[in-house]
SEMARMI-551589 format. One record per atom (N, C-alpha, C): residue number from 1; residue in one letter; x negated, y, z negated. Coordinates in steps of 0.05 Angstrom, whole numbers. Layout:
BEGIN
(NUM; A; (X; Y; Z))
...
END
This chain:
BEGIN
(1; X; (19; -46; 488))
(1; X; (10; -74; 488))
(1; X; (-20; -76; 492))
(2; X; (-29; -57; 509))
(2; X; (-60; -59; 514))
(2; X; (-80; -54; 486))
(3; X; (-68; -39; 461))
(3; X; (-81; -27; 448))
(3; X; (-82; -50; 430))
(4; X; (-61; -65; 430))
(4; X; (-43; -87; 412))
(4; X; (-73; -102; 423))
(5; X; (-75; -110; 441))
(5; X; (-97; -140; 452))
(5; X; (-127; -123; 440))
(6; X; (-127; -96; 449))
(6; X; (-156; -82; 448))
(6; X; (-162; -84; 403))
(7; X; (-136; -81; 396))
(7; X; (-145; -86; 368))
(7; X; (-158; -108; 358))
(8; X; (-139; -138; 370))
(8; X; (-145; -166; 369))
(8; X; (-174; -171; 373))
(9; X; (-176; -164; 398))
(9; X; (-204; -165; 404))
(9; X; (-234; -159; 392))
(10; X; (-224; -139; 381))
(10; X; (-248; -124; 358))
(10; X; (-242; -138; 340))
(11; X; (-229; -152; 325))
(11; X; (-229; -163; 297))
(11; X; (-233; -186; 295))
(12; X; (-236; -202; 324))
(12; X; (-251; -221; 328))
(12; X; (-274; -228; 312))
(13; X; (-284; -244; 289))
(13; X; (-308; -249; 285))
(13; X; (-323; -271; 286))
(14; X; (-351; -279; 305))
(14; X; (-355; -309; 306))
(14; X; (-359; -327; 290))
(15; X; (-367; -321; 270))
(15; X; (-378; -340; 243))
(15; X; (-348; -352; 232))
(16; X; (-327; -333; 235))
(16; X; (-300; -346; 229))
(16; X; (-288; -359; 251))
(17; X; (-286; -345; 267))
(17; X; (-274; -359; 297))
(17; X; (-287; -391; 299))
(18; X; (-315; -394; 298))
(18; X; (-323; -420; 300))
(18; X; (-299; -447; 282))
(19; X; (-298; -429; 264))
(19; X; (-282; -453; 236))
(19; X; (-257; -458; 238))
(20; X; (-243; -433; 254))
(20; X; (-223; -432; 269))
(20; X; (-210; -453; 292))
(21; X; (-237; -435; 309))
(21; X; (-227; -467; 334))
(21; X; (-239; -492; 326))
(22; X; (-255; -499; 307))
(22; X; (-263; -522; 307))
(22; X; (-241; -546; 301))
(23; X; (-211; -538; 289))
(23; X; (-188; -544; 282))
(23; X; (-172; -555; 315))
(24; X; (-175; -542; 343))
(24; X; (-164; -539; 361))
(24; X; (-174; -556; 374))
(25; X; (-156; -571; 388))
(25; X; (-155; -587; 405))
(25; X; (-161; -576; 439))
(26; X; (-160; -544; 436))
(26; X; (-156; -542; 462))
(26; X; (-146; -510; 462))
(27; X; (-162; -489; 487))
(27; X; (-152; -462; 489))
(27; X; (-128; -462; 482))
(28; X; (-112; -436; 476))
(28; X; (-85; -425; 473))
(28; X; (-78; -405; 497))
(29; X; (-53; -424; 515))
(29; X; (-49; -403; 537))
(29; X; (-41; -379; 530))
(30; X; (-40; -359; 551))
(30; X; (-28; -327; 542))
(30; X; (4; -331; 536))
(31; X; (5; -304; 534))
(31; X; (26; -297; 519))
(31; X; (49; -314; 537))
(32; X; (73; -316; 521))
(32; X; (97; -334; 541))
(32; X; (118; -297; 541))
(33; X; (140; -312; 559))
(33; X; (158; -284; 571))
(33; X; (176; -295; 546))
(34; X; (173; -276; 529))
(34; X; (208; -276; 510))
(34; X; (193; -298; 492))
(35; X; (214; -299; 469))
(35; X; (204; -323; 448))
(35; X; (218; -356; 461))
(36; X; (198; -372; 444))
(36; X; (205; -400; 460))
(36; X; (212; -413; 434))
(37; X; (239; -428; 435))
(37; X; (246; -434; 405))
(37; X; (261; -467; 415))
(38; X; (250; -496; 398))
(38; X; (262; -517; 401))
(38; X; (279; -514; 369))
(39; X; (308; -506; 374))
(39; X; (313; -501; 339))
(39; X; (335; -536; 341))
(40; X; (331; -543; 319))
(40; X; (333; -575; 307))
(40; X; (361; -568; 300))
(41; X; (384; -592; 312))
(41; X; (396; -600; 301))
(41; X; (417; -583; 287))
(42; X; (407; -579; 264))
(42; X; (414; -559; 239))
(42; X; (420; -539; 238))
(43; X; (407; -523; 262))
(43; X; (399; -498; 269))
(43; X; (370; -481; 248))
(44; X; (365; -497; 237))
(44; X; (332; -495; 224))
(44; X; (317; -481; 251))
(45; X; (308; -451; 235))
(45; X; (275; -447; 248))
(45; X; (262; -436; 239))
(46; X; (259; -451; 214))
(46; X; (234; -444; 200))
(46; X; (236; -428; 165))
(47; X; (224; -442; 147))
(47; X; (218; -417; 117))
(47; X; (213; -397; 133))
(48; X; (217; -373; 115))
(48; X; (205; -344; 114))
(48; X; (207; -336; 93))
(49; X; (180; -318; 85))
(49; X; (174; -296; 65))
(49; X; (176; -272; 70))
(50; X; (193; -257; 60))
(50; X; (191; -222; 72))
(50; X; (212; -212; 70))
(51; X; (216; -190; 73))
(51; X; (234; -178; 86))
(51; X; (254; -189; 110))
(52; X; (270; -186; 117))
(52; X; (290; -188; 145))
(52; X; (285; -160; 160))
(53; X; (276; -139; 151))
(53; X; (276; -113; 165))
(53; X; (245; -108; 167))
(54; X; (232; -124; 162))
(54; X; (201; -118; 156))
(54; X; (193; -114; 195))
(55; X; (178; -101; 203))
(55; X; (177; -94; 232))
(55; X; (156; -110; 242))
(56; X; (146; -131; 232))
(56; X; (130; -149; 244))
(56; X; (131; -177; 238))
(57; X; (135; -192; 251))
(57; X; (134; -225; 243))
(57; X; (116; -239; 250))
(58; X; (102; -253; 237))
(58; X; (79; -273; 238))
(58; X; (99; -298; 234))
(59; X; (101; -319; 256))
(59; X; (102; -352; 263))
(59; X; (73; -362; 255))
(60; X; (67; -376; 233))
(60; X; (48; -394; 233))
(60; X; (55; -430; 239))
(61; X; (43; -437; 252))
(61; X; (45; -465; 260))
(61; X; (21; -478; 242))
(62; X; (31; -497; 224))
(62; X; (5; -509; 212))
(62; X; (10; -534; 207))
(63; X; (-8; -557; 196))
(63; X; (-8; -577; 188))
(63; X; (-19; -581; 156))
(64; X; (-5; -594; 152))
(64; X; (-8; -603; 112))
(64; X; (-45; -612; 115))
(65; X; (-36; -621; 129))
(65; X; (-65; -650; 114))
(65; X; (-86; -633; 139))
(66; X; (-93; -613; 151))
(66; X; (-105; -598; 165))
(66; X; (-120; -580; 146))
(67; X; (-150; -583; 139))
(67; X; (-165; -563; 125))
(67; X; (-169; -544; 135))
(68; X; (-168; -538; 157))
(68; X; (-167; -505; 162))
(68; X; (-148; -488; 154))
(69; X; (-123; -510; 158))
(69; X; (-99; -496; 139))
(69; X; (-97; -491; 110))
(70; X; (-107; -510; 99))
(70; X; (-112; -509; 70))
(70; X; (-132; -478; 62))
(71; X; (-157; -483; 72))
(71; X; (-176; -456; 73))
(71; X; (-147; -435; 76))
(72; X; (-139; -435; 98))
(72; X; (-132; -401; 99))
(72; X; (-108; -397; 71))
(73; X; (-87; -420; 71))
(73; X; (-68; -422; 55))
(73; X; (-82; -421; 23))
(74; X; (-104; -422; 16))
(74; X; (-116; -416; -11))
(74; X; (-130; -388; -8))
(75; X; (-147; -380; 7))
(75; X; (-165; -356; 10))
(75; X; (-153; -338; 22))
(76; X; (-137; -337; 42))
(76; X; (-127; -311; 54))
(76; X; (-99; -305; 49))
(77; X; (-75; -327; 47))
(77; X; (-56; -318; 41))
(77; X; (-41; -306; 18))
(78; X; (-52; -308; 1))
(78; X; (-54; -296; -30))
(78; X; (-55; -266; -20))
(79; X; (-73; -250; -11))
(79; X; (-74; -230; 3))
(79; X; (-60; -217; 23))
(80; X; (-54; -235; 38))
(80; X; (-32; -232; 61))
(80; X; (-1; -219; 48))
(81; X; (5; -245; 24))
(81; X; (23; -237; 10))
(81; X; (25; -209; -7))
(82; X; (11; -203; -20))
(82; X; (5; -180; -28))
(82; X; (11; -155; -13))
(83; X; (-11; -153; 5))
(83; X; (-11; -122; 26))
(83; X; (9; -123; 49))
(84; X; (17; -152; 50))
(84; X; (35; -149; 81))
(84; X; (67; -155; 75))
(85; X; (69; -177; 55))
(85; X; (95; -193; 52))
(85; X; (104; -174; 26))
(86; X; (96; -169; 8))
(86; X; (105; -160; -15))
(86; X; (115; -125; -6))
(87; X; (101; -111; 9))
(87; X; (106; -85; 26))
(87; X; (124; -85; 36))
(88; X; (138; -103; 52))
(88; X; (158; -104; 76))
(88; X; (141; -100; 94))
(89; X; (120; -97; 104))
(89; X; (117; -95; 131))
(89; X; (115; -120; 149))
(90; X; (110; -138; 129))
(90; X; (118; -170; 149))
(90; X; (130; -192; 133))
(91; X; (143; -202; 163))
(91; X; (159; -226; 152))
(91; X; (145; -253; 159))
(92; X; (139; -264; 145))
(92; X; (116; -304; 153))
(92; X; (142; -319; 161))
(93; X; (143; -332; 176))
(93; X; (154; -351; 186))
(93; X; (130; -383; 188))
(94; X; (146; -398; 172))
(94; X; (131; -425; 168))
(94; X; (136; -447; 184))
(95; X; (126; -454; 209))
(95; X; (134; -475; 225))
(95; X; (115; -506; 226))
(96; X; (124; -527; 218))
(96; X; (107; -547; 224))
(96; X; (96; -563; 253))
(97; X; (72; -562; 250))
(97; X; (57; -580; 278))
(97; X; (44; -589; 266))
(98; X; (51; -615; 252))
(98; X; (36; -645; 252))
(98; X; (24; -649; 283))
(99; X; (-2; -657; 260))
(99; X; (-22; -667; 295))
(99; X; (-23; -699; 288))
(100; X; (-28; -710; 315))
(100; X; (-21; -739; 310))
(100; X; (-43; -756; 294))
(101; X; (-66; -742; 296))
(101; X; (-97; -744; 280))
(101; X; (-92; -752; 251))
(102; X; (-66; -737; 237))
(102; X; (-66; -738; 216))
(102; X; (-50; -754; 202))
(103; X; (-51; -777; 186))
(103; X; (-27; -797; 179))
(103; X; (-10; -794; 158))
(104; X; (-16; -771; 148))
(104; X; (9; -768; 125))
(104; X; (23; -743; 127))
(105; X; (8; -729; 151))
(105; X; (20; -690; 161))
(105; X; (50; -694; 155))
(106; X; (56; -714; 167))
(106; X; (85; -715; 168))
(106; X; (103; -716; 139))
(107; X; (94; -738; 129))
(107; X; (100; -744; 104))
(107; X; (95; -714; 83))
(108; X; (78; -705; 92))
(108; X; (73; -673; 64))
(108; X; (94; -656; 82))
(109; X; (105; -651; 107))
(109; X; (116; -632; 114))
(109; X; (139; -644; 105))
(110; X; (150; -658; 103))
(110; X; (177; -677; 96))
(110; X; (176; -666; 65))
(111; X; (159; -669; 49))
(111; X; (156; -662; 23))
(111; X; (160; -631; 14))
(112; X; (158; -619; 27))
(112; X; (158; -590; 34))
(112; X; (186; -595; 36))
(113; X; (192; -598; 64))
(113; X; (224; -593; 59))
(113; X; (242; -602; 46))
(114; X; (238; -624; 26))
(114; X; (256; -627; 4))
(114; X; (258; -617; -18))
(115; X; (227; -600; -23))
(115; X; (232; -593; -45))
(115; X; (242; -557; -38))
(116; X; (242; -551; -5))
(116; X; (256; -530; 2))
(116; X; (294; -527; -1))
(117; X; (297; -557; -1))
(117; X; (328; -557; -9))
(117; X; (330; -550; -24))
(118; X; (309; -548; -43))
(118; X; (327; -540; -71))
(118; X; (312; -506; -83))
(119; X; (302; -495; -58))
(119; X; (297; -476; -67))
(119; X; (269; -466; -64))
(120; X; (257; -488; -61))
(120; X; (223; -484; -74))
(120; X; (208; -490; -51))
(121; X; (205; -485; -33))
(121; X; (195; -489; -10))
(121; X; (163; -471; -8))
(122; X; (164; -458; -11))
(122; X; (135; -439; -21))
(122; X; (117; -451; -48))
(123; X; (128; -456; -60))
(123; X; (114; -467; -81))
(123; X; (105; -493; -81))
(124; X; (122; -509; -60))
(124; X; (115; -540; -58))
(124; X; (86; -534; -39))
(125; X; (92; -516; -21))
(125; X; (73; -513; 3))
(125; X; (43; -497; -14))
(126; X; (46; -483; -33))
(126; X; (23; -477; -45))
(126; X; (9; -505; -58))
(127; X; (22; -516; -69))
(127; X; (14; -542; -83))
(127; X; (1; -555; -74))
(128; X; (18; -563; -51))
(128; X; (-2; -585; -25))
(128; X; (-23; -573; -10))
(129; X; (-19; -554; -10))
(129; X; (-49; -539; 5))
(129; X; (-64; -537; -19))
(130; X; (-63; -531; -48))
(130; X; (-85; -519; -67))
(130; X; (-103; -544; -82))
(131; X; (-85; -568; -79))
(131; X; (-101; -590; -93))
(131; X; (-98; -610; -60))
(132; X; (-111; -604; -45))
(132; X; (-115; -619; -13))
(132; X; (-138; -641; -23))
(133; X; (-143; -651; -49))
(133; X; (-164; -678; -39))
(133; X; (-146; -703; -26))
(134; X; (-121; -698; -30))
(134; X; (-106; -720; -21))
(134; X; (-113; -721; 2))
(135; X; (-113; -704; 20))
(135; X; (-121; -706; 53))
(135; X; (-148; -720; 62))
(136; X; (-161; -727; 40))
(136; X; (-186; -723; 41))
(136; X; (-190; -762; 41))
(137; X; (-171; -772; 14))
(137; X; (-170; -798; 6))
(137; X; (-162; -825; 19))
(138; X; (-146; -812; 36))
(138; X; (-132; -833; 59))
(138; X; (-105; -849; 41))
(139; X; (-111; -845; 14))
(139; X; (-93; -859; 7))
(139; X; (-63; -848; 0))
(140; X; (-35; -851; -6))
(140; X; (-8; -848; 8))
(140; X; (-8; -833; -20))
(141; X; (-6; -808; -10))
(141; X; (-2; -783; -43))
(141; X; (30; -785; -50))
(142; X; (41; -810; -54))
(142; X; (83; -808; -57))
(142; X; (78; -793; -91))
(143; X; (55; -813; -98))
(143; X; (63; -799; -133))
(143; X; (50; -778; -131))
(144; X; (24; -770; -116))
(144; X; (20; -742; -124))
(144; X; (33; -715; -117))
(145; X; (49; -722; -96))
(145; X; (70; -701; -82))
(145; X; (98; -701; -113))
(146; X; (109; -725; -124))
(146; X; (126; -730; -130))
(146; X; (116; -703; -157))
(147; X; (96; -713; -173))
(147; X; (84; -688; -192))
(147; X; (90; -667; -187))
(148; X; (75; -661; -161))
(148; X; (75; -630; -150))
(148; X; (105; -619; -152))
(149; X; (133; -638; -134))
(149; X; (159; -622; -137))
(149; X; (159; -628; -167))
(150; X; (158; -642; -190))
(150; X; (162; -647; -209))
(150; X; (150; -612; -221))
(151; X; (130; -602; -226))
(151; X; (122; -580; -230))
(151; X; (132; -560; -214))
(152; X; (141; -557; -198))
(152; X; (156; -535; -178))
(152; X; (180; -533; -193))
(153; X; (197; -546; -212))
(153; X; (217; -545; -216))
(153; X; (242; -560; -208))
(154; X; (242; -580; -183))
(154; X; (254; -585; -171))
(154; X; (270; -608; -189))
(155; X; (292; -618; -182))
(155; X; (301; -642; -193))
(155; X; (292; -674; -177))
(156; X; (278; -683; -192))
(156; X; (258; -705; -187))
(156; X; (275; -716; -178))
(157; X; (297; -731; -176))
(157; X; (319; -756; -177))
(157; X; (328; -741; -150))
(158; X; (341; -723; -143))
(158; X; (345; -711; -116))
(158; X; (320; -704; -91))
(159; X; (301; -698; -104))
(159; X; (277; -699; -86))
(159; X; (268; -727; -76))
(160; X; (268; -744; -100))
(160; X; (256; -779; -82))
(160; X; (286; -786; -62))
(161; X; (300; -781; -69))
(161; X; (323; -788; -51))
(161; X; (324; -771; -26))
(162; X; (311; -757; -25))
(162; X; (314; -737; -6))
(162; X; (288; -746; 19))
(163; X; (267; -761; 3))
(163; X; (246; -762; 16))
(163; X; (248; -799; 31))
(164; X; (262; -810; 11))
(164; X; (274; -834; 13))
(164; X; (287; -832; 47))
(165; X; (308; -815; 48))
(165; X; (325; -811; 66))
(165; X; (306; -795; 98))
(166; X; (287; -788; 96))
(166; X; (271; -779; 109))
(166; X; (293; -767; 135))
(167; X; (317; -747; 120))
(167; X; (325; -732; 136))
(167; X; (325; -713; 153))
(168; X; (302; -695; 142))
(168; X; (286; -676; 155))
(168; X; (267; -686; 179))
(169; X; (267; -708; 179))
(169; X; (246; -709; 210))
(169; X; (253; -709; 241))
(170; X; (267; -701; 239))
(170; X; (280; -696; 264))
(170; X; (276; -662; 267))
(171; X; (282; -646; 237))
(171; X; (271; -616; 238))
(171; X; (247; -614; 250))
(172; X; (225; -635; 229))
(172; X; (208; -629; 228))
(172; X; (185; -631; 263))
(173; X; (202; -651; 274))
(173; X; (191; -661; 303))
(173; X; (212; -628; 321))
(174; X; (228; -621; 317))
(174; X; (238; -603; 330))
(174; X; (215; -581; 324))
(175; X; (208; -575; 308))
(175; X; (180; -554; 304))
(175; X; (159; -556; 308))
(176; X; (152; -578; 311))
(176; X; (127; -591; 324))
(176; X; (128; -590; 362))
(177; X; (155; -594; 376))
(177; X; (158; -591; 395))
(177; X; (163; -560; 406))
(178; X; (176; -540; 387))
(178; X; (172; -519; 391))
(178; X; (146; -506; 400))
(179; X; (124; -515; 376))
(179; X; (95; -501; 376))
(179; X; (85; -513; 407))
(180; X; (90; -541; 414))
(180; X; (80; -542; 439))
(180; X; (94; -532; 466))
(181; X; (110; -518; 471))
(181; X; (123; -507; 489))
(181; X; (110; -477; 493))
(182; X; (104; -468; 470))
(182; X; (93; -445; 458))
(182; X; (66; -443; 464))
(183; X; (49; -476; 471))
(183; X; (25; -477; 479))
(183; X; (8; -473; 452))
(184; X; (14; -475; 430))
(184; X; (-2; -494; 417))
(184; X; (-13; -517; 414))
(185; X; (-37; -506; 413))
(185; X; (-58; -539; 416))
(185; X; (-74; -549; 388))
(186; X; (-73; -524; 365))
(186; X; (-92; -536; 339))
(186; X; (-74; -520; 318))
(187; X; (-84; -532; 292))
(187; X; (-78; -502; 266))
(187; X; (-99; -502; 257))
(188; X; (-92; -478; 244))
(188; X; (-68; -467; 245))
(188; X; (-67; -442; 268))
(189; X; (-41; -439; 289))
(189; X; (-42; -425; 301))
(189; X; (-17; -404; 298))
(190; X; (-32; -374; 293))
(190; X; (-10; -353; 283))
(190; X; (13; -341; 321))
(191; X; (30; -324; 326))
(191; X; (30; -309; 330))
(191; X; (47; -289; 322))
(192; X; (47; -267; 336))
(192; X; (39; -237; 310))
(192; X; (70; -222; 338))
(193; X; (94; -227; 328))
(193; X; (110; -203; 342))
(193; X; (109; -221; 366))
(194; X; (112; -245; 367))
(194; X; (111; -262; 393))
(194; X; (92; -259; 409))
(195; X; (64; -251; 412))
(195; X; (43; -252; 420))
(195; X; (25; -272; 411))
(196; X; (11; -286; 425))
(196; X; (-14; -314; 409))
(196; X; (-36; -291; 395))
(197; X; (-38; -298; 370))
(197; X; (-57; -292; 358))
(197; X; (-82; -295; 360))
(198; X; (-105; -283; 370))
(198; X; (-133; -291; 373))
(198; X; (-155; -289; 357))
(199; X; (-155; -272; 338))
(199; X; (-175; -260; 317))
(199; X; (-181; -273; 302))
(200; X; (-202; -264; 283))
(200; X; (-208; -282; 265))
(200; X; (-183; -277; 234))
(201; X; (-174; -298; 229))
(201; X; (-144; -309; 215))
(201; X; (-158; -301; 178))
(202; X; (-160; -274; 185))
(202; X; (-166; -264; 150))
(202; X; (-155; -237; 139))
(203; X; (-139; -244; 120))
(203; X; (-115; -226; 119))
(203; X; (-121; -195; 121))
(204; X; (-149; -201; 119))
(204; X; (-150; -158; 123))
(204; X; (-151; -151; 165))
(205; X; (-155; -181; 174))
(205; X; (-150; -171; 201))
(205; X; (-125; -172; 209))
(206; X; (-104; -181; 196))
(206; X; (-77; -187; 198))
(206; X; (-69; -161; 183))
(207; X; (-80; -154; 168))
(207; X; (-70; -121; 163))
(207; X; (-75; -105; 168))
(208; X; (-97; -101; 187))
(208; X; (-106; -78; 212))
(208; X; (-77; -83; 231))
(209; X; (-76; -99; 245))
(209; X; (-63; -108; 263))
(209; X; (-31; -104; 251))
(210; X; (-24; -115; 235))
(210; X; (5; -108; 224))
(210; X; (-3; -72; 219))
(211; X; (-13; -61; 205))
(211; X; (-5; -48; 206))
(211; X; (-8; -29; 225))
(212; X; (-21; -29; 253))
(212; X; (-21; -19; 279))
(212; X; (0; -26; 293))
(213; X; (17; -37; 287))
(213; X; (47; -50; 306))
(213; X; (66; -30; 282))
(214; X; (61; -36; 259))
(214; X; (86; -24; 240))
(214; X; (90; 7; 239))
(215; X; (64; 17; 251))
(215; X; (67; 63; 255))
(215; X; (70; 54; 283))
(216; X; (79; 38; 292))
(216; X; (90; 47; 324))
(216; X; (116; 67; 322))
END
């Protein structure tokens, strides 16, 4: 575990870290004893990409309408996927923490998970992070989300009904309550094998680090 923090530490870099916490509301306490899980209802906790046997798991906590999220979700995870998820050596776990800052977080994470019912949950979530001026507009993206699952493949007529029904928010507040028990305070906030992540959040430091836990 010491070598685990002594890696973190070095891959720290400030010019990124700044852009990082500038997202955070507030330090990230240390590590918690054992994993801390609020699972919804459903028994929902969370998409994942990967493997099931992959020997490292990354929990990201993020927000839709959050540009720091967007940045990493266009520039680093493309790469992430590649060297870490496509390998097996890690599994992404996707958890939402709408911050209250934001007035439609909720509404895009809701959109996410409908068009996850039907399969497409990764692809809805690339969409909304890769064309983010919506976040930017203030104004209510229903038709531009509605496009986005429309292009994902999804069946349009089951997705507005789905979003209609705003079933999922009770998941979605169960994951949001998770990340704060967890002592999440901003996004996006990773951690790596149930440890808080501290480094700078760029997929070649996430693959130093994965792959120093995976030759254990």
């Amino acid at each position: 575990m010491k070598r685990f923090y002594m890696i973190l530490g070095a891959l720290a870099v400030v010019g990124g870290a700044v852009l990082f916490l500038a997202s955070r509301e507030g330090p990230v306490p240390g590590a918690i004893e054992g994993p801390t899980a609020v699972v919804a209802s459903d028994g929902f906790t969370g998409f994942t990409i990967g493997s099931d046997s992959a020997p490292v798991e990354v929990v990201e906590y993020s927000d839709f309408e959050c540009p720091f999220c967007a940045r990493f979700a266009t520039l680093q995870m493309p790469a992430v996927r590649r060297q870490l998820i496509e390998t097996g050596v890690v599994r992404w776990r996707f958890r939402d923490y709408p911050l209250p800052s934001h007035q439609y977080s909720r509404y895009a994470a809701h959109a996410a998970q409908c068009a996850g019912e039907q399969g497409r949950f990764w692809e809805m979530h690339d969409a909304i992070f890769a064309d983010h001026s919506w976040a930017q507009t203030g104004r209510n993206p229903a038709r531009l989300f509605n496009a986005m699952a429309e292009r994902t493949g999804v069946d349009l007529a089951a997705y507005k009904s789905c979003m209609e029904s705003n079933r999922f928010a009770a998941r979605i507040e169960a994951s949001r309550q998770e990340g704060e028990a967890r002592g999440v305070a901003g996004t996006p906030t990773f951690y790596v094998n149930g440890v808080p992540y501290r480094g700078n959040p760029t997929s070649d430091a996430f693959k130093a680090v994965a792959d120093s836990l995976a030759r254990r």
